[in-house]
Wavefront OBJ file of the C-alpha trace (Angstrom):
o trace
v 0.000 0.000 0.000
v 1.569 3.886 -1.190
v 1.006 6.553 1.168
v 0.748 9.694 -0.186
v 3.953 12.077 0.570
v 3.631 15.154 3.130
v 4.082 17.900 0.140
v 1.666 16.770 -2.015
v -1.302 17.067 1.042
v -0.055 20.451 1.634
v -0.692 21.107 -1.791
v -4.164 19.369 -1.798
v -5.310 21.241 1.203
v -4.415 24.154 0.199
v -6.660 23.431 -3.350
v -9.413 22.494 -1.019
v -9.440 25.528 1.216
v -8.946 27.947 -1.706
v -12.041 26.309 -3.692
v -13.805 26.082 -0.275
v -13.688 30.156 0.482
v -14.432 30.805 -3.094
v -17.722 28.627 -2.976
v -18.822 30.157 0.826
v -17.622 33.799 -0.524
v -16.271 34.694 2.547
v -12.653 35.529 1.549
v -10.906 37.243 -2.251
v -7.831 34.928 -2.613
v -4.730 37.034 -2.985
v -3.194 34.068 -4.897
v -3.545 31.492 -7.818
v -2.162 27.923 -8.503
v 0.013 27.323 -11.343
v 0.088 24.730 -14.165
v 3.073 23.081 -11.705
v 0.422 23.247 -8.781
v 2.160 26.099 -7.029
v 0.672 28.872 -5.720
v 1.766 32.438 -7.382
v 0.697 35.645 -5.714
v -1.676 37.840 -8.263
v 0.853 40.436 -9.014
v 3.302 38.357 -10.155
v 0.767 36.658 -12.150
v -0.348 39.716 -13.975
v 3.505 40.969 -14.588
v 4.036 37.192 -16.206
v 1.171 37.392 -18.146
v 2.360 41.172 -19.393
v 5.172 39.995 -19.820
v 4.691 37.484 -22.040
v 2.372 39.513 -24.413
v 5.041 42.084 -23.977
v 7.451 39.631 -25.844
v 4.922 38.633 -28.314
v 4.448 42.435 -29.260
v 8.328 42.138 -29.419
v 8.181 39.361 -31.863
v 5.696 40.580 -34.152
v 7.200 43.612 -34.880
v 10.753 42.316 -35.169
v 9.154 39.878 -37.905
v 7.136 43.399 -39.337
v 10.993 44.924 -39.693
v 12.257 41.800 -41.228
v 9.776 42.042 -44.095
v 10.119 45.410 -44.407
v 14.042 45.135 -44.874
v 13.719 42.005 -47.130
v 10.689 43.975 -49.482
v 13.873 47.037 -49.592
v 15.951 45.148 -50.810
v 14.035 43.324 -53.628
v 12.864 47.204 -54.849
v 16.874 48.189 -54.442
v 17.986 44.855 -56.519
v 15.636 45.568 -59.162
v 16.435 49.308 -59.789
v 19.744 47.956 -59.846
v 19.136 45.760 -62.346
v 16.841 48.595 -64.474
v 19.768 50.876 -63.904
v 22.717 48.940 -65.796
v 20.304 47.594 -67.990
v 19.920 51.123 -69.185
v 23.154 51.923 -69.574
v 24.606 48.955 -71.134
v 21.831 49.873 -73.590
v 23.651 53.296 -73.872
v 26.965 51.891 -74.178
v 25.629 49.722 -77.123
v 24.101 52.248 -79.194
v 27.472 53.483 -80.772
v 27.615 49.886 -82.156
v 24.250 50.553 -84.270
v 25.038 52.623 -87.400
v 25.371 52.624 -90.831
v 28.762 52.623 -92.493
v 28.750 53.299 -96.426
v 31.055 51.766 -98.517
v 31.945 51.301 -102.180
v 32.609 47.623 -103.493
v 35.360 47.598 -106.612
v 35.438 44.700 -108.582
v 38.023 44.065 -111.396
v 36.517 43.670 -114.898
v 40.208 41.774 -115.843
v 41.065 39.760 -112.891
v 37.749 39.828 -110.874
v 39.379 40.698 -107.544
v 36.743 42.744 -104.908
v 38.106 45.269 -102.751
v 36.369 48.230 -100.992
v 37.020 51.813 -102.104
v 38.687 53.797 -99.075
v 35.604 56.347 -97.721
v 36.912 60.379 -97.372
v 37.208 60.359 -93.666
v 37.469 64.379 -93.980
v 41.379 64.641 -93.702
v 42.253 65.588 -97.432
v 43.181 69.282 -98.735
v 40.691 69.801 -101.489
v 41.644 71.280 -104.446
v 39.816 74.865 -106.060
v 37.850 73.078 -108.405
v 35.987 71.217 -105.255
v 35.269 73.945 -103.563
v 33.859 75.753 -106.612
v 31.305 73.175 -107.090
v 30.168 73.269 -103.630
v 29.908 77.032 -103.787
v 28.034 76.988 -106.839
v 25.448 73.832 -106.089
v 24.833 75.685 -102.476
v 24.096 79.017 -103.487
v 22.030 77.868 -106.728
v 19.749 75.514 -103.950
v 19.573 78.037 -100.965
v 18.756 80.520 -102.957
v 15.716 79.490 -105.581
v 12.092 78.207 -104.048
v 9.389 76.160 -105.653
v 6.771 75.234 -103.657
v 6.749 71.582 -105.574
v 10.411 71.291 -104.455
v 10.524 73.485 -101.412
v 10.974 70.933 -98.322
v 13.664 69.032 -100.436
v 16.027 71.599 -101.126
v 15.327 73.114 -97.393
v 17.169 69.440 -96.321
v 19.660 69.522 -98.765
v 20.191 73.005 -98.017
v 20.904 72.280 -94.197
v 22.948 68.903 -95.240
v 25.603 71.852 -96.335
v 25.308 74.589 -93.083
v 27.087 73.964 -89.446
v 24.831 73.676 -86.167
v 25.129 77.509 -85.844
v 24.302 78.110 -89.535
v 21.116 75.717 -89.573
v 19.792 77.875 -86.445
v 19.687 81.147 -88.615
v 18.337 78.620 -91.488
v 15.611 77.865 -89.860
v 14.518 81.040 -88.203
v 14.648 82.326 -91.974
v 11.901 79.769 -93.069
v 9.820 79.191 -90.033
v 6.404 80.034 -90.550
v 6.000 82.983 -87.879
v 9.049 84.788 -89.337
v 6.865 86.962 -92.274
v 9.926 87.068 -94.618
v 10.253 83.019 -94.913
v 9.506 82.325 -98.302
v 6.988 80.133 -97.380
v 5.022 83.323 -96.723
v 6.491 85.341 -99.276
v 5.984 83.078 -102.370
v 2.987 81.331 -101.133
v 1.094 82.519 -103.846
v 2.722 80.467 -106.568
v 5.660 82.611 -106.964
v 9.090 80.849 -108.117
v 12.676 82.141 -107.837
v 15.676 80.585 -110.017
v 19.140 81.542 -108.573
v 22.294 81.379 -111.363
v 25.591 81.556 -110.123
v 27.730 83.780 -112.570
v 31.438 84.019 -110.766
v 33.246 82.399 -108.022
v 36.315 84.277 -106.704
v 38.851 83.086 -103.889
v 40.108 85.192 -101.018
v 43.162 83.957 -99.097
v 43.433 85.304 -95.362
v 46.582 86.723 -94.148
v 48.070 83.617 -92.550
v 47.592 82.256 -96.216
v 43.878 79.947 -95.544
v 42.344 79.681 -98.049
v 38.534 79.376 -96.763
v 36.439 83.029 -97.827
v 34.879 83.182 -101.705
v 32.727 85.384 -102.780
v 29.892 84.696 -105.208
v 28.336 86.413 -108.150
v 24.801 85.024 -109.067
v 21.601 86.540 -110.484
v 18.107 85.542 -108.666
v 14.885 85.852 -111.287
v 11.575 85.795 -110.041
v 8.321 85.227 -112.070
v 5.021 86.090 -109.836
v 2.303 82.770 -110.122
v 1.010 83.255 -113.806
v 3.780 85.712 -115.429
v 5.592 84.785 -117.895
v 8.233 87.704 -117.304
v 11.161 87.471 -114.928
v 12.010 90.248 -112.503
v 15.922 90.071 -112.501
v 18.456 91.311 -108.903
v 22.279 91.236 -109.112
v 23.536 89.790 -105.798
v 27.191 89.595 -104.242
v 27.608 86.561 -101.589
v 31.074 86.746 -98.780
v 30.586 82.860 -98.154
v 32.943 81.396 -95.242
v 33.459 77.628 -95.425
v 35.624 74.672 -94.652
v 35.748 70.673 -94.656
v 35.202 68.733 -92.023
v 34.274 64.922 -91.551
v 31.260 63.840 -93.823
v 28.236 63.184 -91.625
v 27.376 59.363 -91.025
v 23.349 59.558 -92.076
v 23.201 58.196 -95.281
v 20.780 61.109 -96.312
v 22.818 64.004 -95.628
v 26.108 62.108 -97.724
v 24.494 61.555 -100.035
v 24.031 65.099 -100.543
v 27.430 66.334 -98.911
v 29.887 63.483 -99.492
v 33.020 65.541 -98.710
v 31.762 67.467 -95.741
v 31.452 70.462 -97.288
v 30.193 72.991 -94.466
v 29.327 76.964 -95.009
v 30.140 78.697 -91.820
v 28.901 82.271 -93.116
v 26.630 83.329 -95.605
v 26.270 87.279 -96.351
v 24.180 88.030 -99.316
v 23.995 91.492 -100.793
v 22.482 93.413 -103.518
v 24.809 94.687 -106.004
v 24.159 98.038 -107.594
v 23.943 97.774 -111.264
v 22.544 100.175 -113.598
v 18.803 100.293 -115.063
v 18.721 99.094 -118.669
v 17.127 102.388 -119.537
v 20.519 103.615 -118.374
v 22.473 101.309 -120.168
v 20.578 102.259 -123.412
v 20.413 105.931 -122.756
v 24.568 105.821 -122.208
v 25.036 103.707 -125.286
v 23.371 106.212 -127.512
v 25.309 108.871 -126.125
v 28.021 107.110 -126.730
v 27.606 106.593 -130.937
v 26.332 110.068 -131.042
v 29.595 111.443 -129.875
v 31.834 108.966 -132.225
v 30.108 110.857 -135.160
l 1 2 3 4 5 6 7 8 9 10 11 12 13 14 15 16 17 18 19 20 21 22 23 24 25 26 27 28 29 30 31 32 33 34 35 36 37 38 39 40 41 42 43 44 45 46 47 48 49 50 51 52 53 54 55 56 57 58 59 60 61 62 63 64 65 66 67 68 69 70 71 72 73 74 75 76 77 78 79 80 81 82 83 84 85 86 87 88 89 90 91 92 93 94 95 96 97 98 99 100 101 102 103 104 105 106 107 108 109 110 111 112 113 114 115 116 117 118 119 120 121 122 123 124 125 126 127 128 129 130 131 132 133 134 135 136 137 138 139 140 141 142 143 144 145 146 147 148 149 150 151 152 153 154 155 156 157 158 159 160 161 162 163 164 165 166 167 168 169 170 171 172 173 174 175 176 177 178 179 180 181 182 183 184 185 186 187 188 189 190 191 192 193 194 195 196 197 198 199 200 201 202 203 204 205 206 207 208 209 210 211 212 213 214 215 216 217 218 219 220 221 222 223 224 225 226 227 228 229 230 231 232 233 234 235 236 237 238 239 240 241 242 243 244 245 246 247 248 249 250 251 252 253 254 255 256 257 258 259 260 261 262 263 264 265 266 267 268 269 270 271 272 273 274 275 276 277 278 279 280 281 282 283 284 285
């Protein structure tokens, strides 16, 4: 036969009482039993029971911070990754152009070989640069409304960044002496170069000309020409050709105008002419 030991009938009357005043209501225990069976006093119960919701707190937001740092650094990795995706897309676009070249083949032999492209490094001789002059100042300076936005490009393919600004302030729409607003009424101008003179500077470059032409005009439905006598200082130089097929096309030696200064020249009326002429053989006889 087991007796039962001395500690656990403490423990068992103390179980009893407690129950016993709680049933008669005669006494407010100060003091609970445990999940061990041992009695706790109700303060310390209550700071164990903060306690431990203290720590769950705790633990929620530690786990709140943890996702918080972990979302961070996904949104960091993937501007990261938008970031040098950009700019090896930058450092690739150099690679995408167009690169003109001739093909030679050998009527004899058959051999190919590619023709060497100006790269913009050659003196060019007078005869050059007297083209150039001539072919720029004969497309700048007519207009036909069939063939006006074409030679405005071409036009440009021939003028430096600077130039091209005054270019286009001269034809843009609100300026109301651009041709466009001008000779909108069917009006055409023809330009003829008639000389092309060289001017060498003092340090002996060789880069001013100055251009004779004649500009006739003929009003929508005229059949006459209304005639002007114009002088042209024209600055200009080579540089590299540009590398849109477009513009070589049109300017396959870079050929560039840094200045342009048209003026009218004086000549006399052809009543003038005639009236000096007659003098003239009158005073012979």
């Amino acid at each position: 036969m087991r007796f039962p030991s001395r500690a656990g009938a403490v423990r068992r009357t103390a179980r009893t009482d407690q129950y016993a005043g709680k049933e008669g209501g005669d006494f407010e225990p100060s003091a609970r039993i445990d999940s061990k069976g041992i009695a706790v006093s109700r303060d310390a119960a209550l700071e164990a029971y903060f306690a431990e919701a203290a720590s769950w707190d705790a633990d929620r937001a530690a786990q709140t911070r943890r996702t918080a740092r972990i979302a961070w650094w996904v949104a960091g990795a993937g501007w990261a990754c938008a970031i040098f995706t950009a700019l090896a897309l930058m450092l690739l676009m150099p690679l995408k152009r167009v690169d003109l070249f001739v093909i030679r083949v050998d009527n004899t032999s058959g051999l190919v070989d590619v023709v060497p492209v100006y790269a913009g490094k050659a003196d060019m001789p007078e005869a050059v640069a007297r083209y150039f002059l001539d072919h720029y100042v004969t497309v700048c300076e007519r207009f036909n409304f069939s063939t006006a936005e074409s030679d405005y490009e071409e036009c440009g393919a021939f003028n430096t960044p600077q130039r091209n600004q005054a270019w286009y302030s001269a034809w843009s729409k609100t300026n109301p002496l651009s041709p466009l607003n001008l000779y909108k009424d069917g009006t055409t101008v023809r330009a003829q170069v008639t000389s092309v003179s060289f001017f060498a500077r003092a340090n002996g470059v060789t880069d001013l000309a100055q251009v004779r032409y004649m500009k006739a005009k003929r009003p929508s439905g005229g059949t006459e020409e209304q005639r002007s006598y114009w002088i042209a200082n024209i600055q200009y130089t080579f540089a590299e050709p540009s590398k849109d097929p477009k513009t070589r096309r049109w300017n396959p030696l870079g050929f560039k105008v840094v200045e342009f200064r048209p003026e009218p020249e004086a000549v006399p009326a052809p009543e003038a002419i005639a009236t000096a002429d007659r003098a003239g053989s009158d005073g012979n006889r």
